[in-house]
RODO-2510 file (C-alpha; in nm, 4 decimals, decimal comma):
residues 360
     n   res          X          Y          Z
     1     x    11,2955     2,9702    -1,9475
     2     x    11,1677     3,3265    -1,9919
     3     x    10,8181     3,3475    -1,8455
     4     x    10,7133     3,6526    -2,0777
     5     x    10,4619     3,4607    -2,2982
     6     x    10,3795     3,6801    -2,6310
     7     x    10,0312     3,7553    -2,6457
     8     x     9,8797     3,7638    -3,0019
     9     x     9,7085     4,0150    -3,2127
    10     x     9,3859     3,8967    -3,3707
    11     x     9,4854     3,6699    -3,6163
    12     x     9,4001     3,7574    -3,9765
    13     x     9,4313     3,3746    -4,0986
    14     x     9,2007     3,0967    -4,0111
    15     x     9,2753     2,8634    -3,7345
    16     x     9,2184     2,5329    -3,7818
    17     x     9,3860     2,3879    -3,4761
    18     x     9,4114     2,6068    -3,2052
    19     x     9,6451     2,4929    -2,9566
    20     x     9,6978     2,8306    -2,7615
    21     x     9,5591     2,7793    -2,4979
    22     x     9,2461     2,5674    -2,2846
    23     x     9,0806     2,8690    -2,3039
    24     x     8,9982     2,9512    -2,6334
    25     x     8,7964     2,6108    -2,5634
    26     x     8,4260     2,6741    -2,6685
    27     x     8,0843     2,6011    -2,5424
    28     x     7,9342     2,2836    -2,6665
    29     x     7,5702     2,2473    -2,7956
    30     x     7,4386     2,0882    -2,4587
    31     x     7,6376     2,3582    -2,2566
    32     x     7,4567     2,6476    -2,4571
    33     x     7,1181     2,4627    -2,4222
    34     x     7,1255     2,4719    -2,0489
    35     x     7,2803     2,8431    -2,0607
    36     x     6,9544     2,9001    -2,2941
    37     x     6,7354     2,6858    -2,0128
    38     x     6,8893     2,8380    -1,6789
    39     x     6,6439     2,9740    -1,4598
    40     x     6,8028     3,3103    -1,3417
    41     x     6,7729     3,5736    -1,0092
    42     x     6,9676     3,8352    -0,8811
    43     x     7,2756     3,6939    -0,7895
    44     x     7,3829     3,9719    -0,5141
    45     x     7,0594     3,9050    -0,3171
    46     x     7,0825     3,5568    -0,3384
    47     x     6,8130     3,4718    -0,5237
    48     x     6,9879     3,3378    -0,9023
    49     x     6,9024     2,9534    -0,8330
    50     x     7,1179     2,8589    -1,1105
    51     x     7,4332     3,0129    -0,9826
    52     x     7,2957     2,8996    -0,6179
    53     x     7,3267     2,5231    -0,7929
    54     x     7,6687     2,6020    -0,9064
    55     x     7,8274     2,7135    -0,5907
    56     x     7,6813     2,4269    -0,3702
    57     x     7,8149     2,1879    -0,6506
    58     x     8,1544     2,3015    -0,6546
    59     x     8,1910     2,3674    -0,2662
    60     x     8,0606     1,9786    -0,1528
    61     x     8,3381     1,8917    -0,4766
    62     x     8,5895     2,1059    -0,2814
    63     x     8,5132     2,0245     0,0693
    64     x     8,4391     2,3240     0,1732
    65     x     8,1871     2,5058     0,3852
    66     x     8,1174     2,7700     0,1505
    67     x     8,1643     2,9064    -0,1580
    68     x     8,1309     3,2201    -0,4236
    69     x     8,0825     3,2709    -0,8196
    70     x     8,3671     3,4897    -0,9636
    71     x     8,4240     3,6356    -1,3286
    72     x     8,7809     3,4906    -1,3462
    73     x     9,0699     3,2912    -1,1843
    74     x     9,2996     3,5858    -1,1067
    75     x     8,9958     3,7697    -0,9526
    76     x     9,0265     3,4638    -0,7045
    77     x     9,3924     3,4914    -0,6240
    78     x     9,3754     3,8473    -0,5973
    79     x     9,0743     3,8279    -0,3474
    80     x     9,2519     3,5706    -0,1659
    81     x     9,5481     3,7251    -0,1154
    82     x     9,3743     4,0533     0,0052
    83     x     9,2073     3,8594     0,2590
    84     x     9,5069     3,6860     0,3742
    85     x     9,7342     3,9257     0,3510
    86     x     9,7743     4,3065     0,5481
    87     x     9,9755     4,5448     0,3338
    88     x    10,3500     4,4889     0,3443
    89     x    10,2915     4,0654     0,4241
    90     x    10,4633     3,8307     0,1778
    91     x    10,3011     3,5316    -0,0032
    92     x    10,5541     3,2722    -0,1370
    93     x    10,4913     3,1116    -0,4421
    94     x    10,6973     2,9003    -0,6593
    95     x    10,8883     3,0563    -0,9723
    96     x    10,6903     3,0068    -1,2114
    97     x    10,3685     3,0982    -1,0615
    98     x    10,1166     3,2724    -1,2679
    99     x    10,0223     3,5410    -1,0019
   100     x    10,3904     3,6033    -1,0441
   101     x    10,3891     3,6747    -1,4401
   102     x    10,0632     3,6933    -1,5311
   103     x     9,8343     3,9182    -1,3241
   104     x     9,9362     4,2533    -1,3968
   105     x    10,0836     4,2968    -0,9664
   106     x     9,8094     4,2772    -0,8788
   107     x     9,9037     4,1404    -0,4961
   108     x    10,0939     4,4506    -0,4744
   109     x     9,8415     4,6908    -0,6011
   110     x     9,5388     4,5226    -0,4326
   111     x     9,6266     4,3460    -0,1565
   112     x    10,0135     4,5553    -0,0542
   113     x    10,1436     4,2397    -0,0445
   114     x    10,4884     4,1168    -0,1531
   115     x    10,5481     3,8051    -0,3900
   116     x    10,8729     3,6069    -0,3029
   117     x    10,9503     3,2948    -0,5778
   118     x    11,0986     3,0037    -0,4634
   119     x    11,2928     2,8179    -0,7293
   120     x    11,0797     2,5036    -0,8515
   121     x    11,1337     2,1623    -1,0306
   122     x    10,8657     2,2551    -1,2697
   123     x    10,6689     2,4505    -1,0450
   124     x    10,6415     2,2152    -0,7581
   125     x    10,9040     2,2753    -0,4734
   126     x    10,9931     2,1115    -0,1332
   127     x    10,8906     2,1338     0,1996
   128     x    11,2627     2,1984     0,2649
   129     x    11,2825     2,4712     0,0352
   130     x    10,9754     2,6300     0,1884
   131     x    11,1277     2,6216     0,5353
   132     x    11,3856     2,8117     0,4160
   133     x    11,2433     3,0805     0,2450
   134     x    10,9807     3,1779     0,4903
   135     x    11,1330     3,4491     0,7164
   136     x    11,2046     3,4700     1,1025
   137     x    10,9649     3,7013     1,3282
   138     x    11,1152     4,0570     1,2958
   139     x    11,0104     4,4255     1,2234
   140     x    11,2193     4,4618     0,9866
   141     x    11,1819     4,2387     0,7087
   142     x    10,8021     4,1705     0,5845
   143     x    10,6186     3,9234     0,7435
   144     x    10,5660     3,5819     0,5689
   145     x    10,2189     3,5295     0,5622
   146     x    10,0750     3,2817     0,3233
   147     x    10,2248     2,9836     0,0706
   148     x    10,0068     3,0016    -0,2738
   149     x    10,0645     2,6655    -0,4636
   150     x     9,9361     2,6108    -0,8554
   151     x     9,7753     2,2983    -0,9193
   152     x     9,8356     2,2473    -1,2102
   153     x    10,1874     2,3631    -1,2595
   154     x    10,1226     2,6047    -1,5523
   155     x    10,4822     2,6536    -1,6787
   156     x    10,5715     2,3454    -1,5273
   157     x    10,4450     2,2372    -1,8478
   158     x    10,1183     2,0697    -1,6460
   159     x    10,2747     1,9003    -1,3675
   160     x    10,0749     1,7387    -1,1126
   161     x    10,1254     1,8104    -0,7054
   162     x    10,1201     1,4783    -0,5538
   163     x     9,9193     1,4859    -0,2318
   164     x    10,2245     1,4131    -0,0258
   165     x    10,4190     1,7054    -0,1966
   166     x    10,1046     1,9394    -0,1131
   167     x    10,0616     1,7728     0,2791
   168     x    10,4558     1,8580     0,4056
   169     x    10,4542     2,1782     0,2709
   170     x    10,1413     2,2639     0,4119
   171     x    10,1976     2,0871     0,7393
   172     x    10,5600     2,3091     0,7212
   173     x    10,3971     2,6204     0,6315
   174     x    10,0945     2,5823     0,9271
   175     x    10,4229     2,4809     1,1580
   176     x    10,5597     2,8460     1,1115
   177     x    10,1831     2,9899     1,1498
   178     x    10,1325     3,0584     0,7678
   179     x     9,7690     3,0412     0,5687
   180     x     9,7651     2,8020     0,2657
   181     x     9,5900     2,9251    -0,0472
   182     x     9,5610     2,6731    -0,3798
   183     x     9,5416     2,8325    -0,7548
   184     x     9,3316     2,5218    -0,8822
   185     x     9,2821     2,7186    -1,2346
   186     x     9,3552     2,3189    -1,3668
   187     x     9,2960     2,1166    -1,0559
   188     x     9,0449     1,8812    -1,2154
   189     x     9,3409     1,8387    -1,4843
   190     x     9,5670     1,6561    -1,1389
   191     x     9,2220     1,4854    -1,0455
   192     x     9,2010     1,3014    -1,3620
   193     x     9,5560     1,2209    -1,3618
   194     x     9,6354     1,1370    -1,0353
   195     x     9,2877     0,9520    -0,9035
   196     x     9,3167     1,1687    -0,6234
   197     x     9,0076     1,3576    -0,5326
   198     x     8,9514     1,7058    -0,5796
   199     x     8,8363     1,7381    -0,1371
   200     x     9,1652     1,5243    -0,0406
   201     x     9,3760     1,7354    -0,2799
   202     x     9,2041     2,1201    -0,0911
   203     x     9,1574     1,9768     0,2316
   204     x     9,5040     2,1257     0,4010
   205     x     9,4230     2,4604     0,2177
   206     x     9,2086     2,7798     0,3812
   207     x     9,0994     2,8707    -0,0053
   208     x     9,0992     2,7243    -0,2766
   209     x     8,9434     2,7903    -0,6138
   210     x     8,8767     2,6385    -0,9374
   211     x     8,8494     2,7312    -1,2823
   212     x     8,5646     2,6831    -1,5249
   213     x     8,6815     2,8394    -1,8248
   214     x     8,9562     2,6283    -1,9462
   215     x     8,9455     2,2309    -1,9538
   216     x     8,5709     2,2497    -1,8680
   217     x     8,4847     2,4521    -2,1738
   218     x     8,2929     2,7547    -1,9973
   219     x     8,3024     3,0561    -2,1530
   220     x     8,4120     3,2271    -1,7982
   221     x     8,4049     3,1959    -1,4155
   222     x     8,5790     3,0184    -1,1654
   223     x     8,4429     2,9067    -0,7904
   224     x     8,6540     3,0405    -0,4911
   225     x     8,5875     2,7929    -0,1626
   226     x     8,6621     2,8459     0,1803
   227     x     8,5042     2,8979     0,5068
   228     x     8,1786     3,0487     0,5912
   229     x     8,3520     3,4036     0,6918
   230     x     8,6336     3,3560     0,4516
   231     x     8,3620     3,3622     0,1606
   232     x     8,1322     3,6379     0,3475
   233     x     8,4618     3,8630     0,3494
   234     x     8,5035     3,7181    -0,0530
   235     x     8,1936     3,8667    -0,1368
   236     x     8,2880     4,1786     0,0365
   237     x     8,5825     4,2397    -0,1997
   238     x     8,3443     4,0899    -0,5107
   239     x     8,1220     4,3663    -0,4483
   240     x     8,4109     4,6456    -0,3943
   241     x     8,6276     4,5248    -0,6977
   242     x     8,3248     4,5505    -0,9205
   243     x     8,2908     4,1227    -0,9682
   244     x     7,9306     4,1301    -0,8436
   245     x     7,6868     4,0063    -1,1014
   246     x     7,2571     4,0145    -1,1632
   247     x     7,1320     3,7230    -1,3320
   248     x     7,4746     3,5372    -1,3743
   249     x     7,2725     3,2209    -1,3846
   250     x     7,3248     3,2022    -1,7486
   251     x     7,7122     3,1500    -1,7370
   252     x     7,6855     3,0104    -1,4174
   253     x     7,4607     2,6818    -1,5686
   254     x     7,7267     2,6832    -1,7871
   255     x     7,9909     2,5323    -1,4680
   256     x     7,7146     2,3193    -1,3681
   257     x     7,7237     2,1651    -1,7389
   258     x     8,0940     2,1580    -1,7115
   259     x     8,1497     1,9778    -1,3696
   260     x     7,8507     1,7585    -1,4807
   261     x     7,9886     1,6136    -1,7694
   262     x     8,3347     1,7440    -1,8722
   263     x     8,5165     1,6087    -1,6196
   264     x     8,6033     1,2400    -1,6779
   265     x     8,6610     1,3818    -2,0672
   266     x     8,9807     1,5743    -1,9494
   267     x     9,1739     1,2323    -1,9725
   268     x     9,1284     1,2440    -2,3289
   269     x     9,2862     1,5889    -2,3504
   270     x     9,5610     1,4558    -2,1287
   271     x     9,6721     1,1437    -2,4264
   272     x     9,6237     1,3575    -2,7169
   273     x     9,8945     1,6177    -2,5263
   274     x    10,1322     1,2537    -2,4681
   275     x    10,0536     1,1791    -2,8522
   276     x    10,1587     1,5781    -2,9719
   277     x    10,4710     1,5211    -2,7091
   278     x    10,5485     1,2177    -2,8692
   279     x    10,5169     1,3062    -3,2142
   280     x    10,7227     1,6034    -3,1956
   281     x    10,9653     1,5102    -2,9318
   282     x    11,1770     1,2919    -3,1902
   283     x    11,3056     1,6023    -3,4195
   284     x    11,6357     1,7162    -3,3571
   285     x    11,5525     2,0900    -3,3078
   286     x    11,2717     1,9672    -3,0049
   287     x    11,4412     1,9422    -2,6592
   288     x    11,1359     1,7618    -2,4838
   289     x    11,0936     1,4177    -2,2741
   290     x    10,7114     1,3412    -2,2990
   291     x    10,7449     1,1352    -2,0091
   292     x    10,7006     1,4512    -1,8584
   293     x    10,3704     1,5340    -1,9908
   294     x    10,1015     1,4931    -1,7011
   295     x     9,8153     1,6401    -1,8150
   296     x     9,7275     1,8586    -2,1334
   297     x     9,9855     2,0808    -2,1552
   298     x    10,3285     2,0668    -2,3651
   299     x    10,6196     2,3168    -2,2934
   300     x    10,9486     2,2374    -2,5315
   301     x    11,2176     2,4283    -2,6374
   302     x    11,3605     2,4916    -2,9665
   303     x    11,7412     2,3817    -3,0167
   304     x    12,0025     2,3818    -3,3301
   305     x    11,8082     2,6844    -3,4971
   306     x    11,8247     3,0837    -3,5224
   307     x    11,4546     3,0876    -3,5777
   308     x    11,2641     3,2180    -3,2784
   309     x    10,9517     3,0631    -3,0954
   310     x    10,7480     3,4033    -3,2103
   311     x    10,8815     3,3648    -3,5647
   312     x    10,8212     3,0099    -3,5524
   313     x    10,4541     3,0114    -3,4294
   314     x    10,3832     3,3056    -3,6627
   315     x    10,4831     3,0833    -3,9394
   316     x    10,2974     2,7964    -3,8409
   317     x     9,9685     2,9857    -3,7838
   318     x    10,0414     3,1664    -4,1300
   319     x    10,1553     2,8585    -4,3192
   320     x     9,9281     2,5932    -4,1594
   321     x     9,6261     2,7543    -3,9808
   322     x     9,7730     2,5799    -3,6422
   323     x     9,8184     2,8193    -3,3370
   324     x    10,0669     2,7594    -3,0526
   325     x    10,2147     2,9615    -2,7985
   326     x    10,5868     3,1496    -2,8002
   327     x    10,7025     3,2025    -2,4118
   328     x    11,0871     3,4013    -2,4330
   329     x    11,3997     3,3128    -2,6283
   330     x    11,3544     2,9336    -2,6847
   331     x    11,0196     2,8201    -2,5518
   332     x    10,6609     2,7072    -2,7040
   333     x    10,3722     2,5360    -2,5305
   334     x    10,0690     2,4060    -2,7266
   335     x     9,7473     2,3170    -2,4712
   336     x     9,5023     2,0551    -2,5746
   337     x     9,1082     2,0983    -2,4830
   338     x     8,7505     2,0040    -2,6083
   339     x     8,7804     2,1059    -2,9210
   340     x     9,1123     1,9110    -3,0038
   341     x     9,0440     1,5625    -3,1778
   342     x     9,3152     1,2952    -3,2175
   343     x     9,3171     1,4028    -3,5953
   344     x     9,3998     1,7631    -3,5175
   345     x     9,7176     1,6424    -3,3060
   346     x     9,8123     1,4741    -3,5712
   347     x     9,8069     1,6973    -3,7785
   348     x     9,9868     1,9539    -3,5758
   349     x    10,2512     1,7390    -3,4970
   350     x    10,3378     1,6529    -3,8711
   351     x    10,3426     2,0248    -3,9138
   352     x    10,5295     2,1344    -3,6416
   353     x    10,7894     1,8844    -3,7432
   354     x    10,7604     1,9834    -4,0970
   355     x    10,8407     2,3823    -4,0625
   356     x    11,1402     2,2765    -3,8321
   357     x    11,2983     2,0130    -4,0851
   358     x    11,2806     2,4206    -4,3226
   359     x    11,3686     2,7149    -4,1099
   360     x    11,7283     2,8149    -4,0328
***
């Protein structure tokens, strides 16, 4: 799999089943009535109550001592990793990882720090294969520093961590000295799946953060968790990095809404992604098992055809108003969210199937 997913120019057709991505996922009427009702402060003082109500929320959901409001999920990594990390330290992450792909470098432009993939079953690897790749002491080579884990698996096509996958390589990585940092952008996704709670799932990490904007159906932010002077040093960066906000309390009631009430709802996202891997998964030109669909994301490759996944979504969205994603020479993922019904995955999947029975 190629990792370079193409990112699409405003679309001149209308969409009428957008399966991008969770994050074109939209407010809902009783999310933009408490935005509309949140009583709001200045954040950087302290004094926003409804972002104060967010934080607190998400940090006794995490486990953690403390906790900070950010504009986005790679402003978390990134902020992580700089306070992990000293310039020239390495941070190993599976293969797939979105800091890897998807965050313009920004480890080795903000922090100086030095990505190393280790090759993944579908994003999750061994504690094994993490004892191998982290380095011995020595001047000369750089100086493993932190493990970074994705939970979900993005381009694992949604794969959960079990907890006893995340506890060895933890336990291996705090063996050889090393910090433990979790990208939770879809954690809630592997609490609805698994049953396992979102505090057992971050309790081996020192950070951890979690996003709001996608399968929760805010229209942006994401909670970074930690210790009380991992955050205070988080807020240091927030403030350099240009992330501090005034009255954020109006996107920030937004979480609140989210974690309130759009939780448990995620499980619903998670069959109609089994129902769109099933429907499509019987067509000669799919190469997918659904058994391996998790949670709400579905990654299959095209086989038996000269028709690119570009050429192929572009046709779809043209042809059909339905949007999906094209990720390198033979790859698509479609993501379900709130605003997916049962009726829109069936519908994509009879037209999905129906451009492939037509193209070359």
């Amino acid at each position: 799999m190629s990792y370079a997913g193409v990112v699409p120019t405003p679309s001149p057709f209308e969409i009428s089943v957008d399966l991008y991505s969770d994050t074109v996922s939209r407010p809902t009427a009783g999310m933009r009535a408490a935005m509309m009702d949140a009583p709001v402060g200045d954040e950087q003082k302290g004094e926003d109550p409804s972002t104060n109500e967010l934080t607190e929320l998400a940090r006794q959901l995490l486990g953690k001592n403390a906790a900070v409001f950010l504009p986005s999920g790679t402003m978390c990594n990134q902020i992580s990793y700089a306070i992990h990390c000293r310039p020239g330290d390495e941070i190993l992450v599976d293969d797939t990882a979105h800091a890897l792909h998807y965050e313009g470098g920004g480890p080795a432009a903000l922090a100086g720090a030095l990505l190393t993939p280790i090759t993944a079953d579908h994003g999750v690897f061994t504690a094994e294969e993490l004892d191998k790749a982290i380095r011995p002491p020595g001047r000369h080579a750089p100086r493993s520093r932190l493990v970074s884990i994705e939970q979900t698996s993005n381009l694992g096509g949604g794969r959960c961590w079990t907890l006893d996958e995340i506890t060895t390589v933890t336990d291996t990585a705090k063996g050889h000295g090393l910090q433990c940092h979790m990208d939770g952008a879809r954690l809630l996704n592997a609490v609805v799946a698994t049953g396992v709670s979102a505090r057992e799932f971050c309790e081996p990490f020192d950070s951890v953060w979690l996003d709001l904007s996608k399968g929760l159906g805010a229209p942006f932010g994401a909670i970074l968790a930690g210790d009380v002077d991992f955050i205070e040093e988080a807020w240091r960066l927030k403030q350099r990095w240009g992330g501090a906000l005034r009255q954020s309390g109006i996107v920030a009631a937004a979480g609140t809404y989210a974690l309130r009430h759009h939780v448990d709802r995620l499980a619903d996202d998670h069959d109609h992604a089994r129902a769109l891997a099933e429907a499509i998964s019987t067509h000669p030109r799919v190469s997918l098992d659904p058994a391996r669909v998790q949670t709400n994301i579905v990654i299959f490759d095209l086989i038996g055809t000269r028709t690119s996944p570009a050429d192929l979504a572009d046709r779809l969205l043209r042809e059909t108003g339905i949007r999906i994603g094209a990720f390198g020479p033979s790859t698509l993922r479609a993501l379900t969210h709130l605003d997916v019904t049962s009726s829109d995955i069936h519908t994509a999947g009879k037209a999905i199937c129906a451009l492939l029975d037509v193209v070359e």
